[in-house]
C-alpha positions in Angstrom: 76.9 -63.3 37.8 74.1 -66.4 37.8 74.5 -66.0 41.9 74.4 -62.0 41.8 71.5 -62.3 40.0 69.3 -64.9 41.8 69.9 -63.2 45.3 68.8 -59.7 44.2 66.0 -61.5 42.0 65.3 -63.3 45.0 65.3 -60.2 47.7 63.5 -58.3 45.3 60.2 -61.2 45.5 60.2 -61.0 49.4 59.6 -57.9 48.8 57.1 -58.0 46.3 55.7 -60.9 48.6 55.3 -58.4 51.6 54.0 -56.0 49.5 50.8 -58.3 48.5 49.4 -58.5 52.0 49.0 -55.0 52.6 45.3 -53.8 52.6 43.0 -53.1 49.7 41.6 -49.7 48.4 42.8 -48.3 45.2 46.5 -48.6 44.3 48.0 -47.2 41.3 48.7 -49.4 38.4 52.2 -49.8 36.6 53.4 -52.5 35.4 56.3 -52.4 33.5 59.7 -51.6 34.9 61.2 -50.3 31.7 58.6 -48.2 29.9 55.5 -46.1 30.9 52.2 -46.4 30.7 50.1 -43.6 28.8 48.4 -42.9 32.2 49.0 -40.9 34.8 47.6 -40.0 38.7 44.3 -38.8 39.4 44.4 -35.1 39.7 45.3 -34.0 43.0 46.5 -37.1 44.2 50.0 -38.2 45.0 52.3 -40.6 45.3 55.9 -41.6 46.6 57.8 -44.4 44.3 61.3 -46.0 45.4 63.3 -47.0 42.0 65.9 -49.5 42.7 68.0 -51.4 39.6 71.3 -53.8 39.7 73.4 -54.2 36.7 75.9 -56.7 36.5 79.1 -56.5 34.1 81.7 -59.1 33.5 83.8 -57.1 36.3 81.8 -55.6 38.7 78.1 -54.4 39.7 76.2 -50.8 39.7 73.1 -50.2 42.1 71.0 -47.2 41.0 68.5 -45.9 43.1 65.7 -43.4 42.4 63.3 -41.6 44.9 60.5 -39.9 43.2 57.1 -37.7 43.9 54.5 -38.3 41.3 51.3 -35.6 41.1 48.3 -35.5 38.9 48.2 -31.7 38.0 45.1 -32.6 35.7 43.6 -36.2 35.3 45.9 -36.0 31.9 48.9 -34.4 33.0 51.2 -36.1 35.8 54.3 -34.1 37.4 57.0 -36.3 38.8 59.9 -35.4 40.8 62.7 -36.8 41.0 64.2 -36.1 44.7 67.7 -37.8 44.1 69.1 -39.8 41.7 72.8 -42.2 43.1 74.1 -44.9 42.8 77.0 -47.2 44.5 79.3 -49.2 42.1 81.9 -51.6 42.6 83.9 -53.1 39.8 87.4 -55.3 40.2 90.2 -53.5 40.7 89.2 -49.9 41.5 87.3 -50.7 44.8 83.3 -49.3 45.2 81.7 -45.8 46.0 78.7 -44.2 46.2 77.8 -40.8 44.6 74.6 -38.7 44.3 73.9 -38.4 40.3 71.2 -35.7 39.9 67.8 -34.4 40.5 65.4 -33.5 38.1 61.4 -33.3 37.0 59.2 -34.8 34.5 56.0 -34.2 32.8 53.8 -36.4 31.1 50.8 -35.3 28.9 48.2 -38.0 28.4 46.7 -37.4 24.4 44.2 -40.1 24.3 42.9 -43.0 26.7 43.4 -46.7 26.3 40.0 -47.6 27.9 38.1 -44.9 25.4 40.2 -44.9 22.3 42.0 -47.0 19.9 45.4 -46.4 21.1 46.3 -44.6 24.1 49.2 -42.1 23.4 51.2 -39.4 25.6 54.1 -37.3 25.5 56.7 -37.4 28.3 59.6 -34.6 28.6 62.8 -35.0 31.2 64.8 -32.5 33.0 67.9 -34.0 34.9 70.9 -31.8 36.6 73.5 -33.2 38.8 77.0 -31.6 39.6 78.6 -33.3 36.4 76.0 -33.7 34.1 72.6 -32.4 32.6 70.5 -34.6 30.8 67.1 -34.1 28.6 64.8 -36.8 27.5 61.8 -37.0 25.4 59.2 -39.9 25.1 56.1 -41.3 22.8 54.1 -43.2 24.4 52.1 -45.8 23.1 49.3 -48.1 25.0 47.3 -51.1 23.6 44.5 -52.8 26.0 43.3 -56.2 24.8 41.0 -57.7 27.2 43.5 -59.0 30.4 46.7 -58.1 28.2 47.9 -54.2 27.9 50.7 -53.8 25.2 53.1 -50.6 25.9 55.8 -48.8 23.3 58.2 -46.4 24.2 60.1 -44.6 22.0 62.8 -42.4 23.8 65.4 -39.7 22.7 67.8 -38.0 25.3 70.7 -35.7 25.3 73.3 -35.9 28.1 76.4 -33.6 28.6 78.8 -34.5 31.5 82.0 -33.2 32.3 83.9 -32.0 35.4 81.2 -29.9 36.7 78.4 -27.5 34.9 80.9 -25.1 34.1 82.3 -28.1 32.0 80.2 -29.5 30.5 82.7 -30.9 27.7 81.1 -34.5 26.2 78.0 -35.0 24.9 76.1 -38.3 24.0 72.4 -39.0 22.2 70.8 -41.8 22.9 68.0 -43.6 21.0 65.8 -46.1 22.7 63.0 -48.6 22.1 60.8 -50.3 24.4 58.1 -52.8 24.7 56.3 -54.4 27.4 53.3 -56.7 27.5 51.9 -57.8 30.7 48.3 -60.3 31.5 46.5 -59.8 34.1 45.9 -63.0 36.5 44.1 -61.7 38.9 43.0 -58.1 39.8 46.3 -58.1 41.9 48.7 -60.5 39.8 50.2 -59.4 36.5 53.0 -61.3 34.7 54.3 -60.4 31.1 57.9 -59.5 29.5 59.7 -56.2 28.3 62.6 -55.6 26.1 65.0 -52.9 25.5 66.9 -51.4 22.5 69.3 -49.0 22.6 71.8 -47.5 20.8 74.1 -44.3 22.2 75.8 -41.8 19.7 78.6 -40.2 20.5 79.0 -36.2 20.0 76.2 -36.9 17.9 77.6 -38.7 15.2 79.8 -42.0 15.7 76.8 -44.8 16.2 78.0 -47.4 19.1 76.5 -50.8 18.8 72.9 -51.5 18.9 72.3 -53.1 22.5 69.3 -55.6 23.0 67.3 -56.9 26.0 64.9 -59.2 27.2 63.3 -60.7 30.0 60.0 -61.5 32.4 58.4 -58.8 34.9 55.9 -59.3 37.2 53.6 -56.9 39.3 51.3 -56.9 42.4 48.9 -54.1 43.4 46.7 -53.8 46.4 45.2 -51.3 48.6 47.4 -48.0 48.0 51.0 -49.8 47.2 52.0 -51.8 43.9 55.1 -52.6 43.1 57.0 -54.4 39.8 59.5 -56.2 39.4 61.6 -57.0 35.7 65.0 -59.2 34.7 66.7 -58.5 31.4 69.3 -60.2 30.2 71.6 -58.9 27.1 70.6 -61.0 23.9 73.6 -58.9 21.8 76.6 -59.5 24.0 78.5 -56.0 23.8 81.5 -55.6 25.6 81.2 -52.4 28.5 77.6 -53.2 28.8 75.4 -54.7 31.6 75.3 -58.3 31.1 72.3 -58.3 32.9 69.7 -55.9 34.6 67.1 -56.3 37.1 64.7 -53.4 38.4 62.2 -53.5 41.1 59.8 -49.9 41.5 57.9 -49.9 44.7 55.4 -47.4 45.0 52.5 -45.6 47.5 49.4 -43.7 47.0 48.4 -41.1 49.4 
């Protein structure tokens, strides 16, 4: 897994590297892999991002992919579409494919700004459909800005149903999620910080699984009209049928 990890880790930099030399203007800032910001695009600007995430188990290795329009409807309300959602797995035993997952939209209503108020806060609701699954999410967003440092909290709720197709839809699963990020800026293009995830899944609703922790660094760079950020997190709770390990790099462009 140590190898896995330090060649997508280390793919995932050139890129970030490349990235950096590109021209300056304004680019959009994000810079947490794992949880959102409270703000959202300009409005009437857009912007392409390109989600990709590795997670390693004890017996094999899941690629997720993601690629996504993001809009600013209002400067406080941010519509993102989600274009396709796959992934390609491979696992010991039972050989690797690829499959397309779903397609969906999201809207995010900024509530108060981080630069005027006390606490920047927005809500976040999720629409995901696929040929075997439908899934719904909602978010609380919460944003802290300390000088250089910007402290994030999400707290996350979603609803999935899968089955053989729509028609049958037959299992259903909640989900409850924490995050947190902090990140310091180095330099108006440099940020480096951490993020950790909790999570806990309920099945049908009402059998609790295991509470399942992570943690680990991110880093982001932003110039001219591309950023990109980059985060590792590693399982601190070690539950079986969970990703050891997790790394996701968003890339993204402003137009």
């Amino acid at each position: 897994m140590t190898n896995r990890l330090l060649r997508w880790s280390s793919g995932a930099l050139l890129a970030l590297g490349l990235l950096s030399t590109t021209t300056t203007a304004n680019a959009s800032e994000r810079r947490f892999s794992y949880s959102y910001e409270t703000t959202g695009m300009p409005k009437g600007a857009w912007e392409y991002e390109q989600w990709a995430t590795w997670k390693s188990y004890d017996d094999g290795d899941v690629f997720q992919f993601r690629h996504e329009i993001e809009y600013g409807i209002t400067d406080t309300l941010t519509l993102d579409i989600y274009l396709a959602n796959w992934e390609y797995e491979s696992f010991d035993g039972e050989g690797s494919e690829a499959k397309y997952e779903s397609s969906g939209f999201s809207l995010r209503q900024q509530l108060t700004d981080p630069n005027k108020a006390f606490l920047g806060s927005a809500l976040y609701g999720e629409v995901l459909v696929g040929p075997e699954e439908v899934e719904l999410e909602g978010k609380l967003l919460l944003q802290k800005n300390v000088g250089p440092f910007v402290f994030v909290y999400n707290l996350v709720v979603e609803a999935e149903w899968e089955g053989e197709d729509l028609g049958d839809l037959d299992e259903s699963t909640g989900v409850w999620e924490n995050t947190f990020g902090v990140s310091y800026q180095v330099t108006p293009n440099f940020f480096v910080g951490a993020e950790a995830l909790h999570e806990i899944e309920f099945e049908e609703w009402s059998e609790a699984g295991d509470h399942v922790v992570y943690l680990g660094p991110n880093i982001s760079f932003r110039k001219g009209h591309v950023f990109a950020t980059l985060a590792g997190l590693f399982q601190l709770t070690d539950v079986d049928g969970e990703p050891d390990a997790q790394v996701r790099i968003i890339a993204g462009i402003t137009f």
